[in-house]
Rosetta silent file (secondary structure, phi, psi, omega in degrees, C-alpha in Angstrom):
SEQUENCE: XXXXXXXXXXXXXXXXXXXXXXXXXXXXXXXXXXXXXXXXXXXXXXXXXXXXXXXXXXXXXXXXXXXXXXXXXXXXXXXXXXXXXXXXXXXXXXXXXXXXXXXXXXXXXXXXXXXXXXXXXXXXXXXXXXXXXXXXXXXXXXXXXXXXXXXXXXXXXXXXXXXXXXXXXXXXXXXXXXXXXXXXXXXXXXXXXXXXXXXXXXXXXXXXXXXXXXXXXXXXXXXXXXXXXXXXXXXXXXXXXXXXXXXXXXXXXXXXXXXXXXXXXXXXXXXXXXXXXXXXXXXXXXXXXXXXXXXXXXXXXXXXXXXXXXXXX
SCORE:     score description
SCORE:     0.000 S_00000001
   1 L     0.000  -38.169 -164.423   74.756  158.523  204.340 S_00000001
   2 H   -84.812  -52.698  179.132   74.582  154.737  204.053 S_00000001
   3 H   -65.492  -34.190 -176.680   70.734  154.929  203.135 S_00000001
   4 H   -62.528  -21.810 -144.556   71.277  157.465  200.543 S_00000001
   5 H   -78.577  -48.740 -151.081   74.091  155.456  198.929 S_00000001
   6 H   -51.211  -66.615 -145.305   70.752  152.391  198.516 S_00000001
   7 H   -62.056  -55.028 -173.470   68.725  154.774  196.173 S_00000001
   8 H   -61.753  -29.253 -179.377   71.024  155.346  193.297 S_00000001
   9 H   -68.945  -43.334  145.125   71.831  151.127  193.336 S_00000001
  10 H     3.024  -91.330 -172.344   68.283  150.801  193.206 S_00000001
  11 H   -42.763  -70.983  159.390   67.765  152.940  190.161 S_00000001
  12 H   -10.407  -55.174 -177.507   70.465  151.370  188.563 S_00000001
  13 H   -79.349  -47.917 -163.193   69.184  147.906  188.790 S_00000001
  14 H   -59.948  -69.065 -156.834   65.542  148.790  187.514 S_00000001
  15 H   -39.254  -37.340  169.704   67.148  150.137  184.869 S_00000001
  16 H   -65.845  -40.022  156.429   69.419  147.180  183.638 S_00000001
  17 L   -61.630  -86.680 -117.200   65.450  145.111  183.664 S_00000001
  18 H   -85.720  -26.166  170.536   64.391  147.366  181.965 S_00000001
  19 H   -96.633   12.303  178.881   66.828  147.402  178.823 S_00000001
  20 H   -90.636  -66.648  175.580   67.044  143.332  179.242 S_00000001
  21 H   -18.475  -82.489 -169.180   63.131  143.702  178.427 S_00000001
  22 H   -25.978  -78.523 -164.681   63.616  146.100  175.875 S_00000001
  23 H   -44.187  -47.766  177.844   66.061  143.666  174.324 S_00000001
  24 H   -54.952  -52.844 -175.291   64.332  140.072  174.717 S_00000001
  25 H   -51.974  -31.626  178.060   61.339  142.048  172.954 S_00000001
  26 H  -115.846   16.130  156.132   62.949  142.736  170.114 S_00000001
  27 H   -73.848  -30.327  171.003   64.662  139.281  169.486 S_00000001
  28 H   -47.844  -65.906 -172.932   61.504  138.117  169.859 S_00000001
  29 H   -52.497  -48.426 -166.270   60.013  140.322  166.738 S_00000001
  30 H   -54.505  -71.127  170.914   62.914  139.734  164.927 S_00000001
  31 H   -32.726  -34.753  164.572   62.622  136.052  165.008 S_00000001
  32 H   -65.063  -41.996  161.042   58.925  136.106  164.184 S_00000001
  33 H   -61.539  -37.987  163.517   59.854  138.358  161.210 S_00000001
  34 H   -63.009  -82.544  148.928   61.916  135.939  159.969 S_00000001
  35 H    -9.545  -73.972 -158.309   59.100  133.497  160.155 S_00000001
  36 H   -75.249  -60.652 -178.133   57.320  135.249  158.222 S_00000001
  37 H   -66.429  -24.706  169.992   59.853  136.154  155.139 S_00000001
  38 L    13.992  -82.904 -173.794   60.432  132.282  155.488 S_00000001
  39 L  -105.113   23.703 -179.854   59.011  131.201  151.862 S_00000001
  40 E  -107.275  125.636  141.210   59.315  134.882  150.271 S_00000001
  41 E   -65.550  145.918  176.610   61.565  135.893  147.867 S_00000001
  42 E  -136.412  138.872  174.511   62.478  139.549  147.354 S_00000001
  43 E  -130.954  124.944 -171.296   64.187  140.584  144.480 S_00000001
  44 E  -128.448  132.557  175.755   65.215  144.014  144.145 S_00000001
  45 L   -45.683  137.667 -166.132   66.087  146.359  140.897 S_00000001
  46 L  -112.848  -45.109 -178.713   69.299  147.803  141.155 S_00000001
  47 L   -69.412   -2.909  148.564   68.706  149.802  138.284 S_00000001
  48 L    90.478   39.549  168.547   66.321  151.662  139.862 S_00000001
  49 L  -129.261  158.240  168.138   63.439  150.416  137.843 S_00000001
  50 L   -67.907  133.578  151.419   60.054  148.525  138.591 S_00000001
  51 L   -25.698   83.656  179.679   59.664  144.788  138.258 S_00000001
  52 L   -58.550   68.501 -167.374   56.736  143.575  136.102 S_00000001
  53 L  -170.761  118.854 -140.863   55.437  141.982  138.194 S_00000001
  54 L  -126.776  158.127  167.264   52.472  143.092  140.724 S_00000001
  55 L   -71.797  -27.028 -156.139   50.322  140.970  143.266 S_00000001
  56 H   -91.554   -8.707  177.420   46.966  142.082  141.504 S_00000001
  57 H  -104.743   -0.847 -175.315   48.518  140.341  137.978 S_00000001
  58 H   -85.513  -64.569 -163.277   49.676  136.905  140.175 S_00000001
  59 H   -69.072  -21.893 -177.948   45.790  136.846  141.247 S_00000001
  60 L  -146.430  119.278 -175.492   43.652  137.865  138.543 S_00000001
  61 L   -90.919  164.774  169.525   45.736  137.950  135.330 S_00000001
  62 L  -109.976 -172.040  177.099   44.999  139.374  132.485 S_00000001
  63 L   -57.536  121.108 -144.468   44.460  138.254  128.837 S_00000001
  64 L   -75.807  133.748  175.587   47.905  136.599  127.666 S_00000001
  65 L   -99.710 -163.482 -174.251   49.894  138.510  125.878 S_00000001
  66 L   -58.295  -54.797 -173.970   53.154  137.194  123.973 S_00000001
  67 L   -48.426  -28.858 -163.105   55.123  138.401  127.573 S_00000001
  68 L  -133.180   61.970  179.778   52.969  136.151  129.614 S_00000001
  69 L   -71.027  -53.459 -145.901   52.720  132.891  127.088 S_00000001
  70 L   -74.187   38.404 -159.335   54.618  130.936  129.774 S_00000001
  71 L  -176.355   -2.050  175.518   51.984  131.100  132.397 S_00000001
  72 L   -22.344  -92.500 -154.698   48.821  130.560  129.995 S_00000001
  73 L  -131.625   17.390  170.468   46.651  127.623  132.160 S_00000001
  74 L  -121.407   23.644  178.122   49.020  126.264  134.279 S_00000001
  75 L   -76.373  130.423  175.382   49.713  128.734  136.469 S_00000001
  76 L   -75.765  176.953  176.353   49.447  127.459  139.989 S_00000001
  77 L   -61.037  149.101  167.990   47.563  128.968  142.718 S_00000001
  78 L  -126.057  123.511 -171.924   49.484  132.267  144.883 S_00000001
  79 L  -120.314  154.992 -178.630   48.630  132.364  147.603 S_00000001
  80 L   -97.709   14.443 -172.480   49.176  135.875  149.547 S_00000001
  81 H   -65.744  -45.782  168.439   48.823  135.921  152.902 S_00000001
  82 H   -83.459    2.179  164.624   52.170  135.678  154.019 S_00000001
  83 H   -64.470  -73.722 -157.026   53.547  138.272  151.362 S_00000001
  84 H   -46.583  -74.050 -161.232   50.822  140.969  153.011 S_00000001
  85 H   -74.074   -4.367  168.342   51.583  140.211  156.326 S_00000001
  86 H   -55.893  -56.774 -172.436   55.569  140.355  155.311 S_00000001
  87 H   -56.879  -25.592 -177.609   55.046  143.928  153.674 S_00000001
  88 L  -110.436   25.181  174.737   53.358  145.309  156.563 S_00000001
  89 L  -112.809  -23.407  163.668   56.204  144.668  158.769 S_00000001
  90 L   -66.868  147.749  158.144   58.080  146.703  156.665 S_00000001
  91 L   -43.423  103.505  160.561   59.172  150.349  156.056 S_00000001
  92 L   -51.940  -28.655 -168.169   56.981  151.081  152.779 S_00000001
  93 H   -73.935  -36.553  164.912   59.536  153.468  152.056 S_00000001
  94 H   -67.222   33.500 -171.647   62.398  150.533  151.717 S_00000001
  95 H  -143.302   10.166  175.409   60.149  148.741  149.252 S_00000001
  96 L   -57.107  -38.246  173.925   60.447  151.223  146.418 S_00000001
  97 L  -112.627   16.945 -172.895   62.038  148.844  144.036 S_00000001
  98 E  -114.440  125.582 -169.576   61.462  146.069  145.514 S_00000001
  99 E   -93.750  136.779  176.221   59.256  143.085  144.321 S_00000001
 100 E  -104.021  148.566  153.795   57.886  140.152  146.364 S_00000001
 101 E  -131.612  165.672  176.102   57.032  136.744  145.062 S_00000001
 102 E  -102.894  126.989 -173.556   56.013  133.508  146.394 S_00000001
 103 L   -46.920    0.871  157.900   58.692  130.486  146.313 S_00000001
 104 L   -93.290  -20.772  165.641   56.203  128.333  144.573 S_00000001
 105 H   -47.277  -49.714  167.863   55.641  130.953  142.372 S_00000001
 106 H   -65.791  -18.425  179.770   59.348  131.217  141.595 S_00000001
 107 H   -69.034  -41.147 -172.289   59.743  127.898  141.513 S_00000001
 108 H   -79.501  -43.171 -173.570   57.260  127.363  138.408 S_00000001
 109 H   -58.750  -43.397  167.179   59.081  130.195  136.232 S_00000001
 110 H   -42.213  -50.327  169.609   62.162  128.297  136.921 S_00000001
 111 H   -69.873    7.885  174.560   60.831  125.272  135.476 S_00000001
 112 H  -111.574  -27.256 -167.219   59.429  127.032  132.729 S_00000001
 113 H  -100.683  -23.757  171.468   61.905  129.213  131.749 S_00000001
 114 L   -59.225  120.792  164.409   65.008  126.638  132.069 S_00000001
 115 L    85.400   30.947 -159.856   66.869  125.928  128.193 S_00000001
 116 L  -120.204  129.077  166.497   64.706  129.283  127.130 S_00000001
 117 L   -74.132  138.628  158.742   66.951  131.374  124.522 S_00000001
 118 L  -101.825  110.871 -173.199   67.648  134.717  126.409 S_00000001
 119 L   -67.441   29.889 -167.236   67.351  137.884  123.734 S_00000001
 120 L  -115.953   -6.049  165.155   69.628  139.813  125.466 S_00000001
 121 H   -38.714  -52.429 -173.008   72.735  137.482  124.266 S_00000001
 122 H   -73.226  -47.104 -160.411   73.339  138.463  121.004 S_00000001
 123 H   -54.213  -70.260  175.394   73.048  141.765  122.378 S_00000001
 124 H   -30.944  -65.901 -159.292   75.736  141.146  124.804 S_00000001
 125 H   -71.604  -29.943 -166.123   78.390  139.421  122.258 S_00000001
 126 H  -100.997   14.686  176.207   78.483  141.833  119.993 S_00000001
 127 H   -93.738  -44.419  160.276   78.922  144.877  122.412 S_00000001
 128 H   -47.219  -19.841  170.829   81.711  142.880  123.800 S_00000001
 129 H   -86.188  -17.471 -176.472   83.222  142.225  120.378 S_00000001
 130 H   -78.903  -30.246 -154.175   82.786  145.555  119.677 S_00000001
 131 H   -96.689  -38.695  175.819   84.755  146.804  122.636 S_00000001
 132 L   -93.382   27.411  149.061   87.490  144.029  122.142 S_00000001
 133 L    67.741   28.134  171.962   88.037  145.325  118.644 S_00000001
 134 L  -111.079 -167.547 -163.891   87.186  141.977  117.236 S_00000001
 135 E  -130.805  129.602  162.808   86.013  140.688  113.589 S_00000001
 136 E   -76.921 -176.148 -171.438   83.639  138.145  112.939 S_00000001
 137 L  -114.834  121.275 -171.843   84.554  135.104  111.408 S_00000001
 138 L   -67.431  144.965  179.784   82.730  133.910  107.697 S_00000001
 139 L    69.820   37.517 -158.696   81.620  130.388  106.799 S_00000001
 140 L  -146.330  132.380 -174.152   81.436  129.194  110.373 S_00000001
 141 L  -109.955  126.676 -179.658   78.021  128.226  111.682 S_00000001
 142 L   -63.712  142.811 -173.160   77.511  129.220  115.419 S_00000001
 143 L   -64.053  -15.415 -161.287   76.938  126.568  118.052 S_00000001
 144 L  -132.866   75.407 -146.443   74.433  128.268  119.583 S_00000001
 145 H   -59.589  -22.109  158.066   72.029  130.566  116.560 S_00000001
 146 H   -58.074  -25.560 -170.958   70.969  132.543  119.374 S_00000001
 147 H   -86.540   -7.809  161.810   74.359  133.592  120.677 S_00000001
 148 L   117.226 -137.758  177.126   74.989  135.509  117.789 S_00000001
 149 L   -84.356  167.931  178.504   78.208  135.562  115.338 S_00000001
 150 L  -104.798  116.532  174.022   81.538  133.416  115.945 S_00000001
 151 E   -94.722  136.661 -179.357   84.102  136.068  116.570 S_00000001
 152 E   -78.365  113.789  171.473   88.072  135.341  115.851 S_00000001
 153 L  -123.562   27.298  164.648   89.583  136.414  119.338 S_00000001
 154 L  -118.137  -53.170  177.132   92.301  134.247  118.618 S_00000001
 155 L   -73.353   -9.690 -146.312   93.912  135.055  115.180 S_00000001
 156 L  -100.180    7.373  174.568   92.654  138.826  114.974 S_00000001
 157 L  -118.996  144.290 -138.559   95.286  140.418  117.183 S_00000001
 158 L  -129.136  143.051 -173.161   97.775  142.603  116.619 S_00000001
 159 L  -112.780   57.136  177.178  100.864  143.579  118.478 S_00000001
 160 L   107.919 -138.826 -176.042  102.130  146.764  118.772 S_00000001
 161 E  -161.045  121.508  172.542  105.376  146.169  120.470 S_00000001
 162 L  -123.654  175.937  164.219  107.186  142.771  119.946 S_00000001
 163 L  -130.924  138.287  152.796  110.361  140.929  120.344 S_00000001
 164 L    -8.119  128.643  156.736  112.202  138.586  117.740 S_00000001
 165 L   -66.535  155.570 -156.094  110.512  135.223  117.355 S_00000001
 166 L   -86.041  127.490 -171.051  112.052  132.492  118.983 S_00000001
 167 L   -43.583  -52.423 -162.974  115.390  131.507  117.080 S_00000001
 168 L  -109.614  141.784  169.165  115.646  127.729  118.202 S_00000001
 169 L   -57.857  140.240  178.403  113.779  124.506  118.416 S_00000001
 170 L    79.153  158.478 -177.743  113.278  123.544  122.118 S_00000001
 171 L   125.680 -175.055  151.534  113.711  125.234  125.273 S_00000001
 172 E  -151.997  142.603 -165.203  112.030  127.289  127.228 S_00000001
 173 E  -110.041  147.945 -173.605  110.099  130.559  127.051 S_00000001
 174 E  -138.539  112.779 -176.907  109.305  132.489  130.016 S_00000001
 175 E  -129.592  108.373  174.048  106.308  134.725  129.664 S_00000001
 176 E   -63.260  108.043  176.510  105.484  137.404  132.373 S_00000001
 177 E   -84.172  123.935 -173.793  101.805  138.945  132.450 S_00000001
 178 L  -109.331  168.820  162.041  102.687  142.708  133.255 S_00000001
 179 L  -131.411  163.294 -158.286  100.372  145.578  133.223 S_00000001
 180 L   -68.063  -30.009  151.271  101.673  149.023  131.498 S_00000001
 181 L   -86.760   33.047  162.316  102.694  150.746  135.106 S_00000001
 182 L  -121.247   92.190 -174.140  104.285  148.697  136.578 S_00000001
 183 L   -82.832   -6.859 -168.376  107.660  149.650  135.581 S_00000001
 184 L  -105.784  -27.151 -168.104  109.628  148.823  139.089 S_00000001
 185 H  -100.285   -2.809  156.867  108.322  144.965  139.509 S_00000001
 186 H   -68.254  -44.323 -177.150  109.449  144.636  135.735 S_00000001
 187 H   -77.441  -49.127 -168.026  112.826  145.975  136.575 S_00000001
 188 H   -53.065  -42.572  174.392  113.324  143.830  140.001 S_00000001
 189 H   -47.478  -45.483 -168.259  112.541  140.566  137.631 S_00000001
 190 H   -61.018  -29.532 -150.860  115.903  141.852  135.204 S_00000001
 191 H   -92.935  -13.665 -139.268  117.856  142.172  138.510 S_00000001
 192 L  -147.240 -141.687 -170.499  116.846  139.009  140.301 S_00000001
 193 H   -41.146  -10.319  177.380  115.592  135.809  139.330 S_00000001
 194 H   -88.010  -37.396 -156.023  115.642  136.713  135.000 S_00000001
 195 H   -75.064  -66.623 -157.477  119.534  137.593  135.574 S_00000001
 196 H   -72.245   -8.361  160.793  120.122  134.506  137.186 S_00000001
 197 H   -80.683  -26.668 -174.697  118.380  132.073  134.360 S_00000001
 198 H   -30.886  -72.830  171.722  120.201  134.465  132.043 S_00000001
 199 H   -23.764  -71.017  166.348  123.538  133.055  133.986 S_00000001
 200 H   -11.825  -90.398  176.601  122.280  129.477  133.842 S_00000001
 201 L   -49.139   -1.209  165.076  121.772  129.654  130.398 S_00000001
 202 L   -83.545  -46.760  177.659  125.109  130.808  129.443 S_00000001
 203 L   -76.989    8.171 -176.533  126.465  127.899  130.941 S_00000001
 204 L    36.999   59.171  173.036  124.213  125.657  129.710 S_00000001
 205 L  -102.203    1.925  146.130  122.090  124.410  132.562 S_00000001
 206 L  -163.994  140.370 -179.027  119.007  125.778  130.547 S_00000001
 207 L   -44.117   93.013  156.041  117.500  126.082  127.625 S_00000001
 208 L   -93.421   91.136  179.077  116.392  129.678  127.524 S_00000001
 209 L   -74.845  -21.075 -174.304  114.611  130.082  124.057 S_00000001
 210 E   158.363  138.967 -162.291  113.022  133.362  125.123 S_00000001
 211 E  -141.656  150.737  176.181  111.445  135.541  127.580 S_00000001
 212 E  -168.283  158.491  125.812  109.047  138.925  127.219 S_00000001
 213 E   -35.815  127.488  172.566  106.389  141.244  129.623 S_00000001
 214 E  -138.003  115.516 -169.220  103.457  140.573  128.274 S_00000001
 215 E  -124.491 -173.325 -174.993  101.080  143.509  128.696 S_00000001
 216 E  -121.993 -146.604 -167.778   97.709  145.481  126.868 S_00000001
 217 E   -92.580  173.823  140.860   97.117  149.368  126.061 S_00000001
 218 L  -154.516  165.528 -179.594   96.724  152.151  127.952 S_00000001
 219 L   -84.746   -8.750  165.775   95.483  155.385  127.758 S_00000001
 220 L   -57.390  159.914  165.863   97.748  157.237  129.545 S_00000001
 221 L   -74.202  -93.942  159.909  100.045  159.155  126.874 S_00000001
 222 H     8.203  -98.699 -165.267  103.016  159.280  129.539 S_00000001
 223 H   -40.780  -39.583 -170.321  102.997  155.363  130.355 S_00000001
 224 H   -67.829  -29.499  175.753  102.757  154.505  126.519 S_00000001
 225 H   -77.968  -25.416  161.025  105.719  156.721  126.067 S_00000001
 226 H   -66.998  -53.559  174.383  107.671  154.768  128.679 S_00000001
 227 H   -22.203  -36.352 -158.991  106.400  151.918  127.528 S_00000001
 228 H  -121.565    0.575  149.724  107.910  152.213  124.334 S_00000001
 229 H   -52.651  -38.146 -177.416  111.659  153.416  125.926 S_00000001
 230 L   -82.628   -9.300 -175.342  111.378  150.655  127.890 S_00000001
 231 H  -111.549  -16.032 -166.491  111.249  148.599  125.354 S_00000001
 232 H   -98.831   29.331  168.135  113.583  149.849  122.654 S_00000001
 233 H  -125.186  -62.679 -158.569  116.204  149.626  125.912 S_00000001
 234 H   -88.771  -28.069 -159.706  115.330  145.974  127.090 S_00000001
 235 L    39.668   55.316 -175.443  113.793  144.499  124.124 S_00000001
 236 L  -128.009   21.762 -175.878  111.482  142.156  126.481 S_00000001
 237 E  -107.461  136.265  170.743  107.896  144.011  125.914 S_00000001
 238 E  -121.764  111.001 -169.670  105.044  142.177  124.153 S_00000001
 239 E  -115.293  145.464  159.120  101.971  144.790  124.140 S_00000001
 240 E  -102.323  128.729  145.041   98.347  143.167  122.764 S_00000001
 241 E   -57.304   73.340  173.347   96.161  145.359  121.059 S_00000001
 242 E  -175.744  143.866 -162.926   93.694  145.354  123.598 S_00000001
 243 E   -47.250  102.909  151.393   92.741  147.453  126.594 S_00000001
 244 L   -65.994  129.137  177.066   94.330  146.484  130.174 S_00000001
 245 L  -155.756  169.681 -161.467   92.204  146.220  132.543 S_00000001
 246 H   -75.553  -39.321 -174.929   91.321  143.245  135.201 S_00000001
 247 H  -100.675   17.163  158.430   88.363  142.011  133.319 S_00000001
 248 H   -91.442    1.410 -168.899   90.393  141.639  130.019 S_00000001
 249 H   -71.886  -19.551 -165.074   92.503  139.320  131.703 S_00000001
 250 H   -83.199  -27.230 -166.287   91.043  136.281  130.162 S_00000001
 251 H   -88.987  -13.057 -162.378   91.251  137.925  126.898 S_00000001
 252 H   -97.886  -37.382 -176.177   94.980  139.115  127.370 S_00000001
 253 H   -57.403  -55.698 -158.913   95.604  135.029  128.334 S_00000001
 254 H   -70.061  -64.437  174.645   94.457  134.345  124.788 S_00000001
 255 H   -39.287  -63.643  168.937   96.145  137.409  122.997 S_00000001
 256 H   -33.454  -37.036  172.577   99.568  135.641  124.626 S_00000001
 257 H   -66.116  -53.157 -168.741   98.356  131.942  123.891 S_00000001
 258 H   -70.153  -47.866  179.452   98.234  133.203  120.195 S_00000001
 259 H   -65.194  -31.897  168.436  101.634  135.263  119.910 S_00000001
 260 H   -62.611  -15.888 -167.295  103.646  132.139  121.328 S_00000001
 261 H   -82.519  -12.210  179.755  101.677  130.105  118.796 S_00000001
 262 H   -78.559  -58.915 -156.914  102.850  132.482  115.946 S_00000001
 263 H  -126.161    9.209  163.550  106.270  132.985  116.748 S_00000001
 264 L  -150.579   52.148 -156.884  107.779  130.511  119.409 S_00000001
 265 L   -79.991    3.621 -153.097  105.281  127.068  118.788 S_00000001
 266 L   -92.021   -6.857 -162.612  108.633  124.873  118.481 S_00000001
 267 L   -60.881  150.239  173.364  109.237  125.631  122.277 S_00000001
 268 L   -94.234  -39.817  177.954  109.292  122.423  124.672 S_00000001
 269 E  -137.983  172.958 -161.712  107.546  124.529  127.714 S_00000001
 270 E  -150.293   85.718 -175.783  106.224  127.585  128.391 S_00000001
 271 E  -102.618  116.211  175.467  106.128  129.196  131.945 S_00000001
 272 E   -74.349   94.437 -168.875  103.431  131.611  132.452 S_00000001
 273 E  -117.498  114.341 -176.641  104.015  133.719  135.530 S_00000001
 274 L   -40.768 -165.690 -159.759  102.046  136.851  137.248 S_00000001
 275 L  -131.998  -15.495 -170.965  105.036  140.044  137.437 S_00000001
 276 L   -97.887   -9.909 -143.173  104.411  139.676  141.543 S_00000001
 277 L  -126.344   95.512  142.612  105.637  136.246  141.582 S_00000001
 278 L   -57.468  142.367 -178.902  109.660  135.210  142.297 S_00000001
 279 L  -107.435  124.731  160.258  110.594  132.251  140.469 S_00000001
 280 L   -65.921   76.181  178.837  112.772  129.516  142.383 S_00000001
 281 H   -13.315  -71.994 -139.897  115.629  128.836  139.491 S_00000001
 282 H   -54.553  -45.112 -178.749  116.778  126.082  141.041 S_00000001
 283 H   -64.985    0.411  167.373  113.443  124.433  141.700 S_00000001
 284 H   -73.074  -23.017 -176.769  112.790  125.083  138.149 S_00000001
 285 H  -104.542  -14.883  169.166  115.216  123.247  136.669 S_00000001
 286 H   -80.031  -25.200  169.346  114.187  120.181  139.144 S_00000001
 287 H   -88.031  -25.066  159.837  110.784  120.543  137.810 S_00000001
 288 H   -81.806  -28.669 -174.229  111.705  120.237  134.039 S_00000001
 289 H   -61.517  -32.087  176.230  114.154  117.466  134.535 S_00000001
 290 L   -68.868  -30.504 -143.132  110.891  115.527  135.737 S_00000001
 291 L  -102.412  141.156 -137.683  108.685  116.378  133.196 S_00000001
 292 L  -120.077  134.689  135.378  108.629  114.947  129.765 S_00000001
 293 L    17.417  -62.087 -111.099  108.491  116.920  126.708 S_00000001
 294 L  -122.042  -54.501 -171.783  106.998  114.949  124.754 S_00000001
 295 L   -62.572  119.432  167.010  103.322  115.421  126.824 S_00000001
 296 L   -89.319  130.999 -158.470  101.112  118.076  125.600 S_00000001
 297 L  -148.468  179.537 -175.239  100.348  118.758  129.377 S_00000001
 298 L  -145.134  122.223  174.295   99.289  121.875  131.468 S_00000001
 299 L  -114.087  168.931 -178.834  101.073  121.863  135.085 S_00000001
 300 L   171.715 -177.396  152.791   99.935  124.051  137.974 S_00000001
 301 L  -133.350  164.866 -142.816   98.090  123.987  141.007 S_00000001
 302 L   -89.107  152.012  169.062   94.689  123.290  142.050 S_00000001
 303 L  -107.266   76.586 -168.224   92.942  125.923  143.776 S_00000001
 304 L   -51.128   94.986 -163.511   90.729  124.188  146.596 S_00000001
 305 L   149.159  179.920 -171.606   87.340  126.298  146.868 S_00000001
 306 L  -115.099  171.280 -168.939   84.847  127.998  144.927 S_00000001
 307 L   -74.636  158.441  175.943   86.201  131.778  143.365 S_00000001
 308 L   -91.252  133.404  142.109   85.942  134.863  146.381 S_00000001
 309 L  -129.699  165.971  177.320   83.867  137.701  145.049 S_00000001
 310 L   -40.812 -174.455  178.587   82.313  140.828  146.332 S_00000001
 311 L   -97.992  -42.825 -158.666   79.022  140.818  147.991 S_00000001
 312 L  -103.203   20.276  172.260   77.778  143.436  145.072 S_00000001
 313 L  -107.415    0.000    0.000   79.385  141.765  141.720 S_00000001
């Protein structure tokens, strides 16, 4: 019994060599592979089209057209050795879209191509102007003749759903950026922290000049009809003519800049607050009492870091 017991530990052991092998072997490759990809770029089409750009036109080019002025008689040498053997460590089939170059190669278009108008600009501005419903603006020379027209995205927008402009000189306006369904963290704001500057301000520990939601469109039916209950109830909704959505936000900052600048510019401050965000009264009023008036000034805090984004935007 005791000999039989030997055979299976045996087995056992070869076996654990035998996937440590396995393993060392292919840390090995990998690491080698890496070597090899070292000084290659790969840049691959998303769009699911080919690159212009082939090894047989880096080595023997052809007669320059307009696309390949920038590369006339200065093109340096490519050299390909270490593309070839990168590519044949690869899956051919993972390489459908994908184009290799060599980092000195890439290196020269950068330096050739840097402070180069791109014609896809113009293109760009005006599909975006088109989409944010703006108009350009006449007798205004652009800074940049490439970038297209100067579009008014400040005066050109229209509102809606308003509130009264603000009655009094001084103060302060408190303006929430909402989005059009979120009808419950608008209502927790009346009940909470807005009721209690309300209080304040009866009693005249602050200047409350004026407060509104300041939100875009939407396309629901439904929400627009709350939307416009909610406001003919509260009378605190500011709607922008323009679309909400997350990557309008900069544009919705602007719409917002411009209706206080219309209708409440006499205001001494102006606190701009997400709809997610309780505000600390008290420390609010300890934070204007420092602060002077007087100062065209922007307060906040610094955000230490570069912005987070996806891996794919």
């Amino acid at each position: 019994m005791a000999f039989s017991g030997v055979i299976p530990f045996q087995l056992g052991l070869i076996l654990l060599c035998f996937c440590a092998v396995i393993y060392i072997s292919f840390t090995t490759y990998e690491i080698d592979l890496r070597k090899n990809w070292r000084d290659v770029f790969v840049f691959k089409d998303y769009n699911n089209h080919s690159l212009n750009c082939s090894c047989d036109q880096l080595t023997k080019p052809s007669k320059p057209t307009k696309p390949t002025t920038l590369i006339e008689n200065t093109t340096p040498t490519i050299t390909l050795t270490t593309i070839d053997n990168a590519m044949k460590k690869q899956d051919s089939a993972s390489h459908q879209h994908v184009t290799v170059i060599s980092n000195e190669f890439f290196q020269y278009l950068a330096s050739q191509l840097r402070d180069t108008p791109f014609p896809g600009v113009e293109s760009y501005t005006e599909y975006i102007a088109a989409h944010a419903k703006l108009e350009p603006l006449s007798n205004i020379k652009p800074l940049q003749p490439e970038f297209g027209p100067i579009f008014n995205d400040v005066t050109n927008f229209k509102y809606p759903i308003e509130i009264y402009p603000c009655r009094k000189t001084g103060g302060l306006f408190v303006a929430v950026v909402s989005a059009p369904d979120y009808f419950d963290k608008r209502q927790v704001i009346r009940q909470t922290w807005l009721r209690h500057m309300f209080m304040l301000s009866d009693v005249g520990k602050i200047n409350l000049n004026g407060f509104g939601f300041f939100l875009g469109l939407t396309r629901n039916k439904d929400t627009q009809k709350r939307i416009e209950e909610e406001s003919a109830k509260y009378n605190d909704i500011i709607q922008i003519d323009m679309m909400d959505d997350y990557y309008n936000l900069t544009l919705k900052d602007v719409g917002l800049t411009n209706w206080l600048y219309n209708h409440c510019s006499q205001v001494d401050f102006v606190l701009k607050v997400d709809d997610d965000v309780y505000v600390n009264v008290h420390n609010l009023l300890t934070v204007l009492g420092t602060l002077n008036a007087t100062e065209t000034s922007v307060y906040g805090s610094v955000s230490v870091g570069g912005p987070i984004r996806g891996t794919n935007s």
